[in-house]
N, C-alpha and C positions, 0 to 999 in steps of 0.2 A: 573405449571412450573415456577421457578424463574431465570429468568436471569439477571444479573446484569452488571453493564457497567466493560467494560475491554479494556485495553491497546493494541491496534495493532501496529504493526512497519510500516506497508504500504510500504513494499519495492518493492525498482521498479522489474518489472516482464519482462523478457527479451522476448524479438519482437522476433517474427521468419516468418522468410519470405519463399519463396515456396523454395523446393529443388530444386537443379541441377540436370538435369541430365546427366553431365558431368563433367570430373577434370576440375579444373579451369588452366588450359595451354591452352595458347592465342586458338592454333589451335583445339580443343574440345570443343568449347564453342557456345553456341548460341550469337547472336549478342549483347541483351541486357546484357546479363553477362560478354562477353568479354569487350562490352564499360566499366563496371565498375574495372574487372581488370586492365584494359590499366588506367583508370582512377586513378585508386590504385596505380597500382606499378610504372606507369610511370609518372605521373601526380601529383603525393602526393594527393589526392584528400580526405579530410579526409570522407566524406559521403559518396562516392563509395567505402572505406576498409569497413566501416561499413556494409555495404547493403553486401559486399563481406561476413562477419563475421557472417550476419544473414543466407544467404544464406548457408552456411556452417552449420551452428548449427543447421538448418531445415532437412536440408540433413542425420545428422545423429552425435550429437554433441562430443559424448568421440570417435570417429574413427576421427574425423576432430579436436582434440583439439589442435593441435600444430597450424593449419593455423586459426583455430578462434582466439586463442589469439593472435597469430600474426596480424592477418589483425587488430583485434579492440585493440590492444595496439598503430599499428600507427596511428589508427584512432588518439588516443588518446594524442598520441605524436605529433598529427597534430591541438592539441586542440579543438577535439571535446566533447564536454561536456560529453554528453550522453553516448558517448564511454566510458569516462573515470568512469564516475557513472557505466555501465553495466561492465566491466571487474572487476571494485571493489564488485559488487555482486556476479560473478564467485568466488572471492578469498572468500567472506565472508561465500557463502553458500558452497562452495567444489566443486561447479557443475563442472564437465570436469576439472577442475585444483586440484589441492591441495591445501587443507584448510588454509587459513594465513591471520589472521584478521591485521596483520602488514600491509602486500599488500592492502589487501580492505579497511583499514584508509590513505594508501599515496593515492589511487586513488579517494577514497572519495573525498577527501581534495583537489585537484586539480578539479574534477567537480566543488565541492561547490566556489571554487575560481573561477568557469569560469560562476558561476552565476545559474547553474543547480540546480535547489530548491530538486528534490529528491535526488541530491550527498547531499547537504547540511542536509537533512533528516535523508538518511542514515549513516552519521558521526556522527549525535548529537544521534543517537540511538547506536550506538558502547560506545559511550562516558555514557549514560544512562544506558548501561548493564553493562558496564568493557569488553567489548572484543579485546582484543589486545591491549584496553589502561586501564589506572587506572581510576575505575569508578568516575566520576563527574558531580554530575546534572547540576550544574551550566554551564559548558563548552555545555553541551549536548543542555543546554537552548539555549544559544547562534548561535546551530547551527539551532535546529527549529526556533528560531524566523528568522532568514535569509531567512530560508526554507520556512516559513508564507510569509514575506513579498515580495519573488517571486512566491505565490500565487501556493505554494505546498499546496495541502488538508493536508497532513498527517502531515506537521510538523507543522498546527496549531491545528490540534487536538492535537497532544504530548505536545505541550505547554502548552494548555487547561490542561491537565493532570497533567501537573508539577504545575501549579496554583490551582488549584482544590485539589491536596494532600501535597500540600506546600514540594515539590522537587527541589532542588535548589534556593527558591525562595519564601517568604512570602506565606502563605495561602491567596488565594483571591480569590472568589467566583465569584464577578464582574468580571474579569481578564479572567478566566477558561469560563465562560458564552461564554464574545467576542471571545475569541478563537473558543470554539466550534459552536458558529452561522458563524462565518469567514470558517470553515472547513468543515462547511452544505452550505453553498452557494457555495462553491466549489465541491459541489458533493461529498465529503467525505465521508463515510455512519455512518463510527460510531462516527463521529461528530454531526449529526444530532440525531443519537442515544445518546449520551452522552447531548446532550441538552433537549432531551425530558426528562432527567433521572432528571435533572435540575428541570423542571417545575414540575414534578409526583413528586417528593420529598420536592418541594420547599425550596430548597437550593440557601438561597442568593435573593429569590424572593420570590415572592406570588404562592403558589400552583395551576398550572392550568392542569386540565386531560385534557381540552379537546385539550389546547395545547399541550401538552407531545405526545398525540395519534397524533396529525398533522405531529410531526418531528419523532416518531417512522413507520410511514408512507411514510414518506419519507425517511428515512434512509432503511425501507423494499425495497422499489421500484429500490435503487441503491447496491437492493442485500447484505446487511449486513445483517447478521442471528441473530445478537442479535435484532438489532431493529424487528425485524419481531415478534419474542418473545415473546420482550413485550408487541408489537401489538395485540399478540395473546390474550395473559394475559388479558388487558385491556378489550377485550372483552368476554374473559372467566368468566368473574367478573362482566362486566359491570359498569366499571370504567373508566368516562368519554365518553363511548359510549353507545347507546341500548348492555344490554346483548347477541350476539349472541354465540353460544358454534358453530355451523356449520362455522359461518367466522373465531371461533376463531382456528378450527379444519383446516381448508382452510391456515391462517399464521403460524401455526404449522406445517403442511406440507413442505412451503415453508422453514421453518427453516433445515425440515430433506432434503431437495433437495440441502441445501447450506452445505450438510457434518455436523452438529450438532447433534449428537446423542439423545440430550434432546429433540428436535423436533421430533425426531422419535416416542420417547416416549409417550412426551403428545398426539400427533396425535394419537397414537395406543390405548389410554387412553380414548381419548372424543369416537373414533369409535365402543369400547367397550361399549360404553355408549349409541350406537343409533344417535350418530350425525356426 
């Protein structure tokens, strides 16, 4: 099985907190929910609309979509970062609101201004594809590297990327490297994965398996399916590690448990085989 390094967006994944089991009117409410409404509506409290916003979308998201976005729009208008990053992913993905990459780049843009590394993340990746705006790597850059330097994983893997395929930005191998070791010590996964891809190819360095298999091991263990892959690989070959086909059948698995159909695959391939 070949897997080869590929470009994620890392968009943030919205929290959801336990459902109510009640409307949220003062007098229906248990005490901890009530403190957060009173906190909300009376209080301006930009954390308690939030908690309010999650609490609502656990409960049952497209039936509560007008008080979700309401509660995490004031969040948002009450400057809370996060808020403004998550409402901006409702717009981008369609979730419970209607589709408007226009909305998810002004709310981008106000996280990333409020210093949220994933608002900043998910703006230079709008700006990277063209959605809602006119595609520009360069601009895109600018917002990953913000995104890097408040120790977002994801937007210094995309860096990494745009350095590594010369996207807005000189081709630099050195460059693309630091990124992706900055985006593996961050727990990043396919950072760690993209750096192992580094060292198995030696690109920009001296070829090392038995390093490549270190950060493909690591980028498995924080669940990216590519890395696992090539984990597999590596030892399906015994390429930089003892040959096993049973451990390589073992990270192949793991690849079809993270949804990769190619994992299924090779896995049903080596099993065929007696291992």
């Amino acid at each position: 099985m070949k897997l080869i390094k590929i470009m994620l967006p890392v968009i943030a994944l919205w929290a959801v907190g336990t459902a109510w089991a009640n409307d949220d009117k003062t007098n229906n409410l248990d005490d901890e929910n009530r403190n957060y409404y009173d906190a909300c509506v009376n209080n301006n409290k930009a954390s308690a609309c939030r908690e309010l916003a999650y609490l609502l979308l656990g409960r049952g998201g497209e039936a509560n979509a007008p008080k979700v976005v309401t509660y995490i729009e004031k969040a948002c208008n009450l400057n809370d970062a996060e808020s403004c990053n998550n409402i901006g992913f409702l717009y981008m993905t369609g979730n419970i609101v209607k589709q408007d990459y226009i909305k998810a780049n002004t709310y981008y843009e106000k996280a990333c201004n409020l210093n949220d590394g994933n608002g900043c993340h998910n703006l230079g990746y709008l700006y990277d594809s063209g959605k809602g705006v006119k595609q520009d790597y360069s601009k895109a850059n600018i917002y990953y590297e913000k995104a890097c330097n408040l120790n977002y994983g994801g937007g210094c893997h995309n860096l990494g990327h745009s350095y590594q395929n010369g996207l807005g930005v000189k081709q630099d191998y050195k460059k693309a490297k630091s990124y992706y070791e900055k985006a593996c010590n961050l727990d990043e996964g396919i950072g760690c994965n993209n750096l192992g891809m580094f060292y198995k190819n030696g690109l920009g360095l001296r070829q090392n398996m038995n390093v490549a298999a270190s950060y493909f091991e690591k980028g498995c263990n924080l669940k990216n399916d590519i890395a696992c892959g090539n984990l597999g690989e590596l030892y399906e070959k015994g390429d930089g590690v003892r040959q096993n086909k049973t451990t390589a059948k073992e990270y192949y698995g793991k690849v079809c448990d993270l949804g990769n159909q190619k994992g299924c695959d090779a896995y049903r391939k080596l099993n065929e085989q007696g291992y």
